[in-house]
C-alpha positions as MATLAB code, in Angstrom:
seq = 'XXXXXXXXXXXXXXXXXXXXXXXXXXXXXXXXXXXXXXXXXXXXXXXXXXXXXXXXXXXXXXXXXXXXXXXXXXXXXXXXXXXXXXXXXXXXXXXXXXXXXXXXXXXXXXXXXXXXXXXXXXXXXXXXXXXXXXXXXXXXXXXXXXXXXXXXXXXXXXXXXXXXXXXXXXXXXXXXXXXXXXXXXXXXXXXXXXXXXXXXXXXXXXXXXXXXXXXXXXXXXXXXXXXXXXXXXXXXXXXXXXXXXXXXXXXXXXXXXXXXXXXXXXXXXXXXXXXXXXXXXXXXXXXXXXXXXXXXXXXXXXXXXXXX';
ca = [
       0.000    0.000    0.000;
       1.013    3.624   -0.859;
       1.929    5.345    2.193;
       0.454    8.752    2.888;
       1.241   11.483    5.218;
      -0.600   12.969    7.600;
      -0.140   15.584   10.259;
      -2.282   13.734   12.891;
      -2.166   15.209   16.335;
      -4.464   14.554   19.315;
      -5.389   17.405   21.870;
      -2.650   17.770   24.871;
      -3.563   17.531   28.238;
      -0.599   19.635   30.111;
       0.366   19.064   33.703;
       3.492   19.720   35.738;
       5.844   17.159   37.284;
       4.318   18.308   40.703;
       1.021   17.724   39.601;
       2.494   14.145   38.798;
       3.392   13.387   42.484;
      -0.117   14.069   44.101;
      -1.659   11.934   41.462;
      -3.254    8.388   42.709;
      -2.376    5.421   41.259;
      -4.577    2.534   39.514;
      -4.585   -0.460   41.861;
      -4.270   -3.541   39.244;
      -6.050   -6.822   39.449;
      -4.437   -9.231   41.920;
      -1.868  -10.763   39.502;
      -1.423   -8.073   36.784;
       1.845   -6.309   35.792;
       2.393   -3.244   33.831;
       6.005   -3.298   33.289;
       5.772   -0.028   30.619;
       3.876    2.296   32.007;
       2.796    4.224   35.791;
      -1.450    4.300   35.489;
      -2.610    7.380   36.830;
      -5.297    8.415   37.827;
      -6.890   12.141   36.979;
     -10.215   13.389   38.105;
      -9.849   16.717   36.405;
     -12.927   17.272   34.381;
     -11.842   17.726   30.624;
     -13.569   18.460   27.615;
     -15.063   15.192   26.648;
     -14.791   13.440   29.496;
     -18.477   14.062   30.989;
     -16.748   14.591   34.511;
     -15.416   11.164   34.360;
     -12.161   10.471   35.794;
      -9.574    9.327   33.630;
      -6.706    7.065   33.416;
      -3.252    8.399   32.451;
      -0.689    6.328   31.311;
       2.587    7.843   31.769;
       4.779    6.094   29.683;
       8.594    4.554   30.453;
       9.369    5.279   26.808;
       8.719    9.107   26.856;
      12.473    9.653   25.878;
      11.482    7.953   22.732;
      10.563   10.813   20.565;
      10.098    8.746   17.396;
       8.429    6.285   19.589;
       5.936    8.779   21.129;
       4.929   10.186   17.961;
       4.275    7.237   16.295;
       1.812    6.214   19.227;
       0.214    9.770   19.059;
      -0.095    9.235   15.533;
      -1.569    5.717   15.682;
      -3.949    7.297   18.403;
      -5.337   10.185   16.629;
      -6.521    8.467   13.094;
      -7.791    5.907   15.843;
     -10.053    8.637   17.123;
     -11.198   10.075   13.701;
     -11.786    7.201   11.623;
     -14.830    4.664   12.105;
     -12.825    2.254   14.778;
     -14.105    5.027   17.123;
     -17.738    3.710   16.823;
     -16.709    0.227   18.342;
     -17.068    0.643   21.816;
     -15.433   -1.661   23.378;
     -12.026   -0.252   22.045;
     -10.941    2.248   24.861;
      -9.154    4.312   22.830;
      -6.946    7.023   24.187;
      -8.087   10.767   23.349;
      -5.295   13.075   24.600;
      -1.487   13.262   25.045;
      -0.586   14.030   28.416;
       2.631   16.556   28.380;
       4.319   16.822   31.593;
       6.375   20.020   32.254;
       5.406   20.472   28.160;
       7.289   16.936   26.961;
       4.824   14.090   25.716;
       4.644   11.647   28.673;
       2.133    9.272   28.097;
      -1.817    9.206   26.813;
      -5.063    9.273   28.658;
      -8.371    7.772   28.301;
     -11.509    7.212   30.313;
     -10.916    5.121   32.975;
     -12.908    1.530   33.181;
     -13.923    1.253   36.932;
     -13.523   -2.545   38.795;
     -12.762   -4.435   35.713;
     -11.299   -7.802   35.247;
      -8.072   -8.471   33.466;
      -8.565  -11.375   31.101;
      -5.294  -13.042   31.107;
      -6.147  -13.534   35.008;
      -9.291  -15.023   33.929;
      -8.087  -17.453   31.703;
      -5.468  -18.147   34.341;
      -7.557  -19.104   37.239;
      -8.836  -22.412   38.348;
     -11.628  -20.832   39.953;
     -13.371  -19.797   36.628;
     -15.095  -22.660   35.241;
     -14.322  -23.510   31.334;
     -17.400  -22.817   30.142;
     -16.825  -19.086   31.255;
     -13.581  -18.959   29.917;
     -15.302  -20.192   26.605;
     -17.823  -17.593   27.048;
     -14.396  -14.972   26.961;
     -13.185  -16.006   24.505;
     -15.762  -15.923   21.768;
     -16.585  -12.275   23.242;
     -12.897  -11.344   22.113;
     -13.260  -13.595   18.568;
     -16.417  -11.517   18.145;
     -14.425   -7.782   19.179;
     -11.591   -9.035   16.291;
     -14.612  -10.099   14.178;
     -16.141   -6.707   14.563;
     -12.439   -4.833   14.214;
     -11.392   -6.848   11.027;
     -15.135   -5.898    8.917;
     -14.285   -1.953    8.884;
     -14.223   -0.587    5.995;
     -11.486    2.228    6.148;
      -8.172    3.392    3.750;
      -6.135    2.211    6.631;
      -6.503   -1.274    8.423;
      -6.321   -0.992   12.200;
      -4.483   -4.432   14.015;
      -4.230   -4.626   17.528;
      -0.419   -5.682   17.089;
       0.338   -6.632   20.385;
      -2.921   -8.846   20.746;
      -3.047  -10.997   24.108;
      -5.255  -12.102   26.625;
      -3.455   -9.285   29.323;
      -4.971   -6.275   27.197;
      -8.096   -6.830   27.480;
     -10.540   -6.265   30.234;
     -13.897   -7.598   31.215;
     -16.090   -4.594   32.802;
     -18.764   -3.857   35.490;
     -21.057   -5.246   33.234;
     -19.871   -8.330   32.380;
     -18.568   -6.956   28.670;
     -15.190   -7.081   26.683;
     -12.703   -4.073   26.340;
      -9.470   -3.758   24.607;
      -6.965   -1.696   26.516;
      -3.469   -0.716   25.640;
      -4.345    0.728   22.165;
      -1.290    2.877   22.575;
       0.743   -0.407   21.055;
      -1.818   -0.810   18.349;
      -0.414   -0.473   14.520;
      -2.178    1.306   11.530;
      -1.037    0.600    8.228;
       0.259    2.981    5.272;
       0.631    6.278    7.131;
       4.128    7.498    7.745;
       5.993    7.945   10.810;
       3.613    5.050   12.266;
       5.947    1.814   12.843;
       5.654   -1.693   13.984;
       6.139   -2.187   17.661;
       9.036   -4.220   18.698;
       7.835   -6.024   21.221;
       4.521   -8.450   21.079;
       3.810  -11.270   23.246;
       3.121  -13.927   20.411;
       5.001  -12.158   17.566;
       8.338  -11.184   19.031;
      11.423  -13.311   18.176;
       8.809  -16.000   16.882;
      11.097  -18.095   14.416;
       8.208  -20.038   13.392;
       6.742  -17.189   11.208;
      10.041  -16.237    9.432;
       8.953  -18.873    6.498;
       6.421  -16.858    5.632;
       6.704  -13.833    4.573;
       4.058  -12.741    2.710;
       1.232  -14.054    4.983;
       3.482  -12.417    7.938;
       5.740   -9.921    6.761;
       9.221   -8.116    8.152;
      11.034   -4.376    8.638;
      14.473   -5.163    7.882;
      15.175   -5.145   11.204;
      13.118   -8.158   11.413;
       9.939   -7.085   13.248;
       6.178   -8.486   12.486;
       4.357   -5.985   10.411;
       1.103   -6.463   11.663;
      -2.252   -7.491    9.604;
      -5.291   -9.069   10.400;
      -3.551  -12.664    9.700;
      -1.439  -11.943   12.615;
      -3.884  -10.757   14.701;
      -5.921  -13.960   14.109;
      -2.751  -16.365   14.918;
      -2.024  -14.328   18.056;
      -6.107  -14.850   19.104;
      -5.631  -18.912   18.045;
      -2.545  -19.018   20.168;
      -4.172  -17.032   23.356;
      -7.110  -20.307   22.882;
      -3.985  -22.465   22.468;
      -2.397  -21.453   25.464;
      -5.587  -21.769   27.685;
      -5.859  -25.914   26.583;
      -2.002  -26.587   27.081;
      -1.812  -24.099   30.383;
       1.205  -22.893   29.105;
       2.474  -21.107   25.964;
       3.213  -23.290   22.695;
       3.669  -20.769   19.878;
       7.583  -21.186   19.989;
       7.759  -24.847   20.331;
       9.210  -26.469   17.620;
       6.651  -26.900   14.911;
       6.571  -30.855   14.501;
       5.917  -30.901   18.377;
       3.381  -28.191   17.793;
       2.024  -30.453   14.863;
       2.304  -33.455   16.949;
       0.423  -31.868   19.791;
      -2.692  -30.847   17.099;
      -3.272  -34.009   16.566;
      -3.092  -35.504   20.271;
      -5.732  -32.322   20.950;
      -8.196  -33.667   18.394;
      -7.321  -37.484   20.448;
      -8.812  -36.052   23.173;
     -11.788  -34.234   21.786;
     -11.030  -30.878   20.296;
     -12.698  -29.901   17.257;
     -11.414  -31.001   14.703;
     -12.735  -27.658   12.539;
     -10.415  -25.675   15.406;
      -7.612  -28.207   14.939;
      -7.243  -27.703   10.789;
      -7.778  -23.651   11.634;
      -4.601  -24.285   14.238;
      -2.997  -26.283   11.423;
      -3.603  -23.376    8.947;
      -1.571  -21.044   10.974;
       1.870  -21.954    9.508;
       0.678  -22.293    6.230;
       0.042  -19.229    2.794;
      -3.265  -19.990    3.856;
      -4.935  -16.517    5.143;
      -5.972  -17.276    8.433;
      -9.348  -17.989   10.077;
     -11.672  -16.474   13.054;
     -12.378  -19.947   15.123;
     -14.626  -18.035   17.315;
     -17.673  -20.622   16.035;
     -15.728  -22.990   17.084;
     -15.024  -22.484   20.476;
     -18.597  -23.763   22.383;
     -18.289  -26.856   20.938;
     -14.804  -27.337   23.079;
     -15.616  -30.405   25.850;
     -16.001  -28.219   29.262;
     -13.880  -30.590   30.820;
     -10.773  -30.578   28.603;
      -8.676  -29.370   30.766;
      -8.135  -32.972   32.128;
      -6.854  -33.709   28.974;
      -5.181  -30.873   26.720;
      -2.102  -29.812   29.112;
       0.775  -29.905   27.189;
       2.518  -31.084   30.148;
       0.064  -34.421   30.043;
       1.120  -34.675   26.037;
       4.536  -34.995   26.848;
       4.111  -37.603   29.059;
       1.619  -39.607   26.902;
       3.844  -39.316   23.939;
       7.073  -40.223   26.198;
       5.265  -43.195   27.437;
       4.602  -44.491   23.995;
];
């Protein structure tokens, strides 16, 4: 795609460093880390923010000028183009500048959510909810992937620990800063992704996933989809697979569809390392056994295959 230039700026929210100080800080789930950024709290009523209080994340990369403008950029055709509509994306509408140097972006703040990496983590949530999770976020990519816009919007960095279950018992995608826009200069891949980074089982193919020169994951809708089938992945082996060598991970498909996976997820999961573009398997998902979790460890495939 031919890429254009914009001038896209969002509107700056301006505080001083001791401003910073007497700001309180977001308690996390039980279990959640934010390793990137400080989350902030500001109650400051701003122009669109209906009196809410909002959620400021000031950012460890803030010395990154090329960095910081590419997220600024990323942010602001976010918020004028028709990914604004979905609401479940909590999109960040300002740059916060601290002492007048970009620091970090705000957005309204989600009250007493639920991270859902915790909730696909926990053996108190029964598999039936987890199933019920992730369809919700096969749906939200579903939803994401059918706009119709110049420039395609991928969540990049797409895992189970950026997005959120509300009050209400919905979805929302958080961390939106790390999200990638294609075709618009000055807006670059980011170099770190949970499923994508250092991956050497997607170097084979190019086209379907392609490369910077430096060797980072441009990312499309076919890599959002194999980062969604590998959050589903992880959930059945309790433990992540996608850089296991690939005739394990082939080996371990087929024990999965042994022990009653459907086999319609398994050949989507076989698809992934293939020039075939990949596939939404969020119809798939309710017809998962509730009680696979007996079965699908990876840890129990290694010992049935070692015992054979």
């Amino acid at each position: 795609m031919k890429t254009i230039y914009y001038d896209l700026k969002l509107e700056a929210i301006n505080l001083r460093m001791h401003q910073i100080r007497h700001l309180k800080e977001l308690r996390l789930p039980k279990g959640t880390f934010n390793n990137e950024a400080l989350m902030l709290i500001l109650n400051k009523k701003y122009r669109t923010s209906d009196g809410k209080r909002i959620l400021f994340k000031y950012l460890d990369a803030q010395d990154d000028a090329r960095l910081m403008t590419s997220k600024e950029k990323t942010l602001a055709y976010l918020n004028g183009s028709s990914y604004k509509k979905i609401k479940p994306l909590i999109i960040p509408e300002y740059i916060v500048k601290v002492d007048s140097k970009p620091a970090g972006f705000a957005m309204p703040l989600v009250e007493n959510h639920k991270n859902l990496g915790i909730l696909l983590e926990s053996h108190k949530v029964s598999m039936k909810k987890k199933k019920e999770y992730l369809i919700m976020l096969g749906k939200l990519i579903d939803e994401v992937q059918r706009v119709d816009e110049k420039h395609n919007f991928s969540f990049s960095d797409l895992n189970e620990y950026n997005f959120i279950i509300n009050q209400e018992g919905k979805m929302n995608a958080i961390d939106l800063d790390s999200a990638y826009i294609d075709g618009i200069d000055g807006i670059n891949p980011p170099e770190l992704s949970l499923y994508l980074h250092k991956n050497k089982n997607l170097r084979g193919f190019k086209d379907k996933y392609p490369r910077t020169s430096s060797g980072i994951v441009i990312p499309n809708q076919n890599s959002d989809l194999y980062c969604y089938n590998m959050i589903i992945l992880s959930l059945l082996a309790e433990e992540y697979v996608h850089k296991i060598d690939m005739n394990l991970f082939y080996q371990y498909l087929e024990y999965l569809e042994l022990v009653g996976v459907p086999k319609e997820l398994i050949e989507t999961w076989f698809n992934l390392y293939s020039k075939k573009k990949n596939d939404n398997p969020e119809k798939y998902i309710a017809e998962i056994p509730d009680d696979i979790l007996k079965y699908s460890r990876f840890e129990t495939f290694q010992k049935v295959k070692t015992s054979n």
